[in-house]
FITI-839603 format. One line per 4 residues: for each residue z, x, y of N, C-alpha, C. Coordinates in steps of 0.2 Angstrom, whole numbers, plus 5000, padded with zeros to 4 digits. Atoms other than C-alpha are relative to their C-alpha. Last residue first. Layout:
FITI-839603
Z,X,Y,Z,X,Y,Z,X,Y; ... $
end
This chain:
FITI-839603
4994,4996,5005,5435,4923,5472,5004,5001,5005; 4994,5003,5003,5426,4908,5480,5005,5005,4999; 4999,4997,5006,5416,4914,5492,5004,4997,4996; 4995,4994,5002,5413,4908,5510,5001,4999,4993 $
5004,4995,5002,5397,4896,5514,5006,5006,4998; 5006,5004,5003,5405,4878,5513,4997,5006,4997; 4996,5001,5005,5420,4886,5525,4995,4998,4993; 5004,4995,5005,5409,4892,5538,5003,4997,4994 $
5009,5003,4999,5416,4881,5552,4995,5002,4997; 5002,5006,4995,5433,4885,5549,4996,4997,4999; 4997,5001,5008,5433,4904,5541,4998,4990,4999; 5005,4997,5004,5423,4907,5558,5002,4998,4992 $
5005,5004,4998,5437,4902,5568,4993,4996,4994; 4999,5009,5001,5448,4908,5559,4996,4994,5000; 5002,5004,5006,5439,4923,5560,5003,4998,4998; 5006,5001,5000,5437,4925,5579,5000,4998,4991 $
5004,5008,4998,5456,4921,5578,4993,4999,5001; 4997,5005,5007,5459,4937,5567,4998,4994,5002; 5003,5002,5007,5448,4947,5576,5001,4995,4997; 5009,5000,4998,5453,4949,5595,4997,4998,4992 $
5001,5004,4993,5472,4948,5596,4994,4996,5001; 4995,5008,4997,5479,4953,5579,4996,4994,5003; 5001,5007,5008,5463,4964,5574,5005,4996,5002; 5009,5004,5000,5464,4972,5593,4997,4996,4993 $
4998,5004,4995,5483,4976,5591,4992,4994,5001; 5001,4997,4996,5482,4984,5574,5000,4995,5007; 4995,4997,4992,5492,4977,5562,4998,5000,5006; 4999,5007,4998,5478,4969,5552,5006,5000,5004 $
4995,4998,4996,5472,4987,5547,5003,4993,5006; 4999,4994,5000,5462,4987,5530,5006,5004,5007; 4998,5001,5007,5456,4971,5530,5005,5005,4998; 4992,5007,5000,5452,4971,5547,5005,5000,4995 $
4995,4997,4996,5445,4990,5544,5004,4994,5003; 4995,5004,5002,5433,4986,5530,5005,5001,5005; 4999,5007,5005,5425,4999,5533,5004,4999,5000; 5002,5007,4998,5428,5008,5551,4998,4994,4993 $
4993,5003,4997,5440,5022,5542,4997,4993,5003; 4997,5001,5004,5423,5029,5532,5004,4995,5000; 4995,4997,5005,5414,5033,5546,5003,4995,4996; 4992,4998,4996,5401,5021,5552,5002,5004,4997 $
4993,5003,5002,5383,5020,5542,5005,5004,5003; 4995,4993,5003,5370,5026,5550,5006,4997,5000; 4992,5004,5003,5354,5016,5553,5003,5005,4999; 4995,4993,5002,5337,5020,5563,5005,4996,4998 $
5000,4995,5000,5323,5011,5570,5003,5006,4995; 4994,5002,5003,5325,4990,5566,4996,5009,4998; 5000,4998,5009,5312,4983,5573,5006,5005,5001; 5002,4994,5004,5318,4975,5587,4999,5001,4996 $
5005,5000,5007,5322,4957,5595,4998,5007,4999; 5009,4997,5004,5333,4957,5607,5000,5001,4997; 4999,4996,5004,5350,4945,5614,4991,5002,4996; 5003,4994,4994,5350,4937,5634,4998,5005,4991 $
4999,4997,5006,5351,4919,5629,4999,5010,5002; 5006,4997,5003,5353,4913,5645,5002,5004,4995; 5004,4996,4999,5369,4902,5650,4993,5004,4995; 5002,5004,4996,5375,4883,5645,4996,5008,5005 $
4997,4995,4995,5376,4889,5628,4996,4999,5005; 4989,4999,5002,5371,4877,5616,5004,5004,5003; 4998,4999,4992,5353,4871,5628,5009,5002,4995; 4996,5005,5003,5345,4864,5611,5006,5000,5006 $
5002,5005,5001,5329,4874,5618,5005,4993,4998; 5001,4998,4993,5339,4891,5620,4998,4991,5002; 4994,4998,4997,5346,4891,5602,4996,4995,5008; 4996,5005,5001,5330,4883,5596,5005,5001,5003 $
5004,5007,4995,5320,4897,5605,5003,4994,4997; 5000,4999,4994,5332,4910,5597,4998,4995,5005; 4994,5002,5000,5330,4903,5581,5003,5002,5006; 5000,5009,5001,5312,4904,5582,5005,4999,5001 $
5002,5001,4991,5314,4924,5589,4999,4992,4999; 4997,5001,4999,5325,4927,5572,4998,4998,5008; 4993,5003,5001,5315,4920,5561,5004,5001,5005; 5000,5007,4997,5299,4929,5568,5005,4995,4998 $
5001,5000,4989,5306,4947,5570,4999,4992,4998; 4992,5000,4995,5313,4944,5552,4998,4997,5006; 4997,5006,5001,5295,4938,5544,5008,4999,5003; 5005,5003,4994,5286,4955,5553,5004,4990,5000 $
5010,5005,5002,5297,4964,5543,5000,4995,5005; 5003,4993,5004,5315,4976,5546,4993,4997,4996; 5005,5004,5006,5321,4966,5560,4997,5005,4996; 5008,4997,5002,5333,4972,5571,4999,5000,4995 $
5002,5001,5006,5343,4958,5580,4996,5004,4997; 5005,4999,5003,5353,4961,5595,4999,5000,4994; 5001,5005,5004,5369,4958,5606,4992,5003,5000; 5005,5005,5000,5375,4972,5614,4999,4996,4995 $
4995,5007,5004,5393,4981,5610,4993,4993,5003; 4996,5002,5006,5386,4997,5611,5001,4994,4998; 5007,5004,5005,5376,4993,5628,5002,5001,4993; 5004,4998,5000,5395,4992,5637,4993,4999,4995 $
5004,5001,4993,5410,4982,5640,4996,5006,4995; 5004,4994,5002,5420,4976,5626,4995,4999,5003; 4996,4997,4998,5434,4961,5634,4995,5009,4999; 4994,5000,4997,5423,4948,5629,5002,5007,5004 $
4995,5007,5004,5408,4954,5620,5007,5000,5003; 4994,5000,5000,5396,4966,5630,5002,4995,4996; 4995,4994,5003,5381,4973,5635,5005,5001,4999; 5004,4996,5001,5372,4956,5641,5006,5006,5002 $
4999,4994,4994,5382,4942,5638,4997,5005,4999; 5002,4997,4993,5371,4928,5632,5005,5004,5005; 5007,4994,4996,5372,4930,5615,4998,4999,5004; 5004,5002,4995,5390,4926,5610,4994,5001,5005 $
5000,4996,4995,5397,4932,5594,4998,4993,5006; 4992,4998,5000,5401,4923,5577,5000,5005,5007; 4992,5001,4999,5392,4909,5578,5004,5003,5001; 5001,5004,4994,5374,4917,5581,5007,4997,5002 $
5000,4997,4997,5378,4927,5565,5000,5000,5007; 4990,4999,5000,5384,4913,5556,4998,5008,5005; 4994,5006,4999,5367,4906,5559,5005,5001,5003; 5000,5002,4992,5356,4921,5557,5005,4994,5004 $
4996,4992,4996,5363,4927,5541,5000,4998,5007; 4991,5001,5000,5358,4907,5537,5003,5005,5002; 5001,5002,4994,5339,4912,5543,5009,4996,5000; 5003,4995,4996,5339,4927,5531,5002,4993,5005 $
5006,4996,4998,5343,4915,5515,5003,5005,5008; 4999,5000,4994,5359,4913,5506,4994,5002,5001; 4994,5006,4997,5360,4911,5488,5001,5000,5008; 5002,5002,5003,5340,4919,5483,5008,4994,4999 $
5004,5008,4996,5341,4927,5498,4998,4994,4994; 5002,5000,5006,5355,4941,5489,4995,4991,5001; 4999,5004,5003,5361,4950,5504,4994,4996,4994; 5003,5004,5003,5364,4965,5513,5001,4995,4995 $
4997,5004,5004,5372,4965,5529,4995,5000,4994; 5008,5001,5004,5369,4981,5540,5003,4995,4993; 4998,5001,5007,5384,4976,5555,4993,5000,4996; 5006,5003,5003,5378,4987,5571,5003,4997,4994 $
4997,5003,5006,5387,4994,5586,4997,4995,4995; 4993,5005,5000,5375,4998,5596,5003,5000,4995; 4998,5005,5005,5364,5014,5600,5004,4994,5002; 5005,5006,4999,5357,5022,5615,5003,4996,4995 $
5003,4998,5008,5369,5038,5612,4994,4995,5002; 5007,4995,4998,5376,5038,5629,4995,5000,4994; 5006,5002,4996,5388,5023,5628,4995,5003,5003; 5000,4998,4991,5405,5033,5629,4992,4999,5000 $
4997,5003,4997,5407,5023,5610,5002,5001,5008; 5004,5008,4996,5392,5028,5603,5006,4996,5005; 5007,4998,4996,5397,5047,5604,4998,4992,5002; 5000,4998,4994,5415,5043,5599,4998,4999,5004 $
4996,5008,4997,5410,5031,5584,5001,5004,5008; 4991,5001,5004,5400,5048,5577,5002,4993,5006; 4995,5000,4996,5380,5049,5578,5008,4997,4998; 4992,4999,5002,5370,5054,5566,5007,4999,5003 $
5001,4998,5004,5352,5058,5575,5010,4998,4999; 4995,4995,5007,5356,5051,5591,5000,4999,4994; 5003,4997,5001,5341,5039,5601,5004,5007,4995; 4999,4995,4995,5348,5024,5598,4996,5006,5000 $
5002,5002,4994,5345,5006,5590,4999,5006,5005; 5005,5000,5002,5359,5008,5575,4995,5000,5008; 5004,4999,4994,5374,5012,5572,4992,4998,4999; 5004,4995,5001,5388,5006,5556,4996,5002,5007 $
5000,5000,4991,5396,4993,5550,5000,5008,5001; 4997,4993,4999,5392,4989,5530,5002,4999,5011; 5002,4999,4990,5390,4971,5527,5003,5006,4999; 4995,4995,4995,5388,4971,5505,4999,4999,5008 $
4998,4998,5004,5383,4957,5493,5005,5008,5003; 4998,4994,4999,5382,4945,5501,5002,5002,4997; 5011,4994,5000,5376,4931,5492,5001,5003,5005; 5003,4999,5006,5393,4920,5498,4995,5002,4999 $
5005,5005,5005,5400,4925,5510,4998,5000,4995; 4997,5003,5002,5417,4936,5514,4995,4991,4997; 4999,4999,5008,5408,4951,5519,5007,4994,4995; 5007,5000,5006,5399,4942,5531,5003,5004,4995 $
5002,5006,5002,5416,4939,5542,4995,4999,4996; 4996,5004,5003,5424,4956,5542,4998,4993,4996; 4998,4997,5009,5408,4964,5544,5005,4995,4999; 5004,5003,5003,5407,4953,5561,4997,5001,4993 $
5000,5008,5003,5425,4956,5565,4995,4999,4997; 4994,5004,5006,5425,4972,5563,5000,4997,4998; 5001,5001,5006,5409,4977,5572,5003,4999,4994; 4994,4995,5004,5414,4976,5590,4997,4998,4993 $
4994,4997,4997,5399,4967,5599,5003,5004,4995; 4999,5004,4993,5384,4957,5593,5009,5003,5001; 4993,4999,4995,5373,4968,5584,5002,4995,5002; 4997,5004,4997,5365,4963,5566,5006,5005,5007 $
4996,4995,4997,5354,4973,5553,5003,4997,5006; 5002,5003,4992,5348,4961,5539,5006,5005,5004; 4996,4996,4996,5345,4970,5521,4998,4994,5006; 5004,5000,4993,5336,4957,5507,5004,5005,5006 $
4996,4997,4995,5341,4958,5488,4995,5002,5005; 5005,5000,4996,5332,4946,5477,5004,5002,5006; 4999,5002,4992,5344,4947,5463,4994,5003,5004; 5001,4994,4996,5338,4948,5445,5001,4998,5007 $
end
């Protein structure tokens, strides 16, 4: 019997970051989705003109009995950068924040220790700027955002922006990526 755990993860555009967790091991599903805001249901639009409150959100559940919760956090930390505040590269606004929202008291504290090692081990030469929340609201993306590297590897921002974030990622993860 699997020992399924959900963890809700912003750190910018959420293609890539589904793209990448849906290729681990003990993952079972990364959905992309919203989260953090004050709209009821909101559409990619609405979070997208930055009025909604939300961010872009990967909700990753997994199976903590082959990966735990502080591994999500790992590849999670590798795959963005948390000290730009409301943005990744080129994605400017609070959508595209970096944030952790925690759905138990044992999340929030994994992810603020790993924070404090991040910060304490000095791996980015700037301040971590990324926040710890419970974990308010969810709502899974439309339809066309799943899987949507996978699904549209033409598109100019998969080309340019995704594929080598998960190279990268393919790389230095390799150990924890799936067989089949």
């Amino acid at each position: 019997m699997a020992n399924l755990q959900v963890a809700t993860l912003a750190g910018g555009c959420f293609w890539c970051i589904e793209s990448a967790f849906n290729t681990v091991e003990g993952v079972v599903k990364a959905l992309s989705g919203y989260a953090g805001g004050e709209k009821n249901d909101p559409t990619y639009e609405e979070v997208c003109s930055g009025n909604t409150g939300h961010a872009e959100v990967v909700q990753v559940t997994f199976d903590a009995d082959i990966i735990s919760y502080r591994e999500i956090l790992e590849i999670f930390f590798a795959l963005h950068d948390p000290t730009q505040l409301n943005r990744q590269g080129n994605d400017i606004g609070t959508q595209y924040r970096s944030e952790v929202f925690y759905h138990d008291e044992a999340q929030k504290a994994e992810a603020l220790a790993i924070i404090d090692e991040i910060v304490n081990e000095e791996i980015w030469p700037n301040p971590v700027v990324t926040k710890v929340t419970e974990i308010n609201n969810y709502y899974e993306a439309e339809t066309y955002h799943q899987d949507y590297f996978k699904n549209n590897p033409q598109n100019q921002y998969c080309s340019m922006v995704v594929a080598p974030k998960l190279a990268k990622f393919r790389k230095t993860f390799a150990s924890r990526l799936r067989k089949d």
